[in-house]
C-alpha positions as CSV (number, residue, x, y, z in Angstrom):
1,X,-31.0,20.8,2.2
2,X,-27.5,20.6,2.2
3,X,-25.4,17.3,3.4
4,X,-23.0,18.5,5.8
5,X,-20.3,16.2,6.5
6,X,-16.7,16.1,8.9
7,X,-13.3,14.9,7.8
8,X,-10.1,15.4,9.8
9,X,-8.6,17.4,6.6
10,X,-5.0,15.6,6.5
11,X,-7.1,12.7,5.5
12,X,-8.0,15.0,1.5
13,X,-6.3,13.2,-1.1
14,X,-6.1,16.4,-2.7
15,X,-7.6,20.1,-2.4
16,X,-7.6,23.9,-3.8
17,X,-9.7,26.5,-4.8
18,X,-11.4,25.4,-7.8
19,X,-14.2,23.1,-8.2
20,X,-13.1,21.6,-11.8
21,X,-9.4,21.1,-11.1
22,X,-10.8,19.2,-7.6
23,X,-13.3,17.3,-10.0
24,X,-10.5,16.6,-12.6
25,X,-7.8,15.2,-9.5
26,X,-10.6,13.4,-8.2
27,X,-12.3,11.1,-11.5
28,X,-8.1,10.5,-12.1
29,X,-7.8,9.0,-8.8
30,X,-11.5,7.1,-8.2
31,X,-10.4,5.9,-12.3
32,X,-6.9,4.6,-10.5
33,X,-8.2,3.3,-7.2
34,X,-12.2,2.2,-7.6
35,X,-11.9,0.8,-3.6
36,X,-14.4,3.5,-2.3
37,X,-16.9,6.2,-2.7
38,X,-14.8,9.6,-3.2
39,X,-16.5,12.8,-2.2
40,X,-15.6,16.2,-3.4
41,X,-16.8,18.6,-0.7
42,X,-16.4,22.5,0.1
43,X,-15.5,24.0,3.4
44,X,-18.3,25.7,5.1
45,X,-16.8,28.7,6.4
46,X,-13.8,29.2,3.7
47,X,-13.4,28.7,-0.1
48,X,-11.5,25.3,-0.3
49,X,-12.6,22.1,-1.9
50,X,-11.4,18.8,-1.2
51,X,-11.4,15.2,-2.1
52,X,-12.1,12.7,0.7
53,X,-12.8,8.7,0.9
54,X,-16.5,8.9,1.8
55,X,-14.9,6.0,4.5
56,X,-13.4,8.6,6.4
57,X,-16.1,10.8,7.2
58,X,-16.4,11.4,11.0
59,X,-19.7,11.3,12.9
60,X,-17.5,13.2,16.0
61,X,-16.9,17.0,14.9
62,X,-14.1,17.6,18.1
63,X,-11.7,16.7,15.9
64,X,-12.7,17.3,12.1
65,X,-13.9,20.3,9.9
66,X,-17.6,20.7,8.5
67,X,-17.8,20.1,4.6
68,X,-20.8,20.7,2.3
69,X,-21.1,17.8,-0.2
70,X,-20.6,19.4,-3.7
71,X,-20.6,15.9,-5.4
72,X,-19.9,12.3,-5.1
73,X,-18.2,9.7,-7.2
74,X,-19.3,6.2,-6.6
C-alpha cells in the first residue's frame, strides 16, 4: 500500500517534475543539513515531486495537499 502523507506545499525545500533532479536537490541538502528525516514525495492528483522535512507533515488535510511517499532519506 502506498503511504499517503499532507504537507502545506510552501513548506518543499525544493520541487519539479522529475524524480532524479528532486533526488539529486534533496541528498545535496539532507548532506548540508542532517537535522531531520527528508522525504521526497509525489502529488497525488498531478505530476510534481517535492522535498519535505518529514517534521512537517500534517495529520489535518484542511489545510495541506496529499503526497505519495516516493522515498525517504534518513
Amino acid at each position: 500500500m502506498n503511504e499517503i502523507v499532507f504537507f502545506n506545499p510552501g513548506d518543499a525545500i525544493a520541487s519539479g517534475h522529475d524524480f532524479n533532479e528532486a533526488m539529486r536537490s534533496a541528498e545535496i541538502f539532507h548532506r548540508d543539513q542532517k537535522q531531520h528525516e527528508l522525504m521526497i514525495v509525489k502529488e497525488v492528483d498531478g505530476e510534481t515531486y517535492a522535498i519535505f522535512n518529514a517534521a512537517d507533515a500534517q495529520t489535518d488535510d484542511t489545510a495541506a495537499n496529499r503526497y505519495q511517499v516516493s522515498k525517504r532519506l534518513k
